[in-house]
N, C-alpha and C positions, 0 to 999 in steps of 0.2 A: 476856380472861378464859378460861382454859383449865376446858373442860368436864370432870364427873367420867368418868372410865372406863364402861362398860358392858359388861359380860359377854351376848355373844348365842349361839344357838345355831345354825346353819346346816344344809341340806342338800349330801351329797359333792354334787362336781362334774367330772365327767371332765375333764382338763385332755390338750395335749400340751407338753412342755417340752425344753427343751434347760440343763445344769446347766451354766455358764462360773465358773472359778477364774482370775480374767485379773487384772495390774497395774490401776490405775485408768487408769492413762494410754494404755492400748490398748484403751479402749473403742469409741470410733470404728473402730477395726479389727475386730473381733470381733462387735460388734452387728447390724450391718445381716446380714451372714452368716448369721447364727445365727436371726436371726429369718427368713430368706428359706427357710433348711436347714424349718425347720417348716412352712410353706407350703406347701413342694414336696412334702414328705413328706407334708403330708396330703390334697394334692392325687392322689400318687400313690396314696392308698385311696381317693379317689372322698370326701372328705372338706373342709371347710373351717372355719375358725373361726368358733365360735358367740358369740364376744363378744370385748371388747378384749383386746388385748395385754396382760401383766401381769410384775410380777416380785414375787417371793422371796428377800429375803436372809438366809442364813444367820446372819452375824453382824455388826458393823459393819464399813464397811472401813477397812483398816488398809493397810498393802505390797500387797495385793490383794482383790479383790473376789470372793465367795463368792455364787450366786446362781443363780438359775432364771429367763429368763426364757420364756413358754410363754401359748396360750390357751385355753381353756375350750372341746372340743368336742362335737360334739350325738350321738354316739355312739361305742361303745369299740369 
């Protein structure tokens, strides 16, 4: 049984992200990367991620994949 919808309301949340516009089929190529690319970088401000990993997609995919993926960190 699919539950009704819920509208909630949230507090912002600093994120860092990296946006990938990739085919579906070069995911494996482009992900481990990109998620390593944000590590490093937030490594390199004395920074680390303050919660999991996450993604964003723009729209469904289709010939490619539109998307964010990025984490939540504990200062800007």
């Amino acid at each position: 049984m699919i539950t009704t919808p819920e509208l909630i309301t949230t507090a912002e949340v600093p994120t860092a992200v990296i946006h990938l516009v990739i085919p579906g089929r070069d995911m494996p190529k482009y992900m481990d990367p990109a998620i390593q690319d944000i590590i490093k970088c937030l490594a390199d401000q004395g920074m680390q991620p303050a919660g999991p990993m996450f993604s964003y997609h723009y729209r469904r995919p289709s010939e490619t994949f539109d998307f964010e993926i990025g984490f939540e960190v504990s200062k800007t």
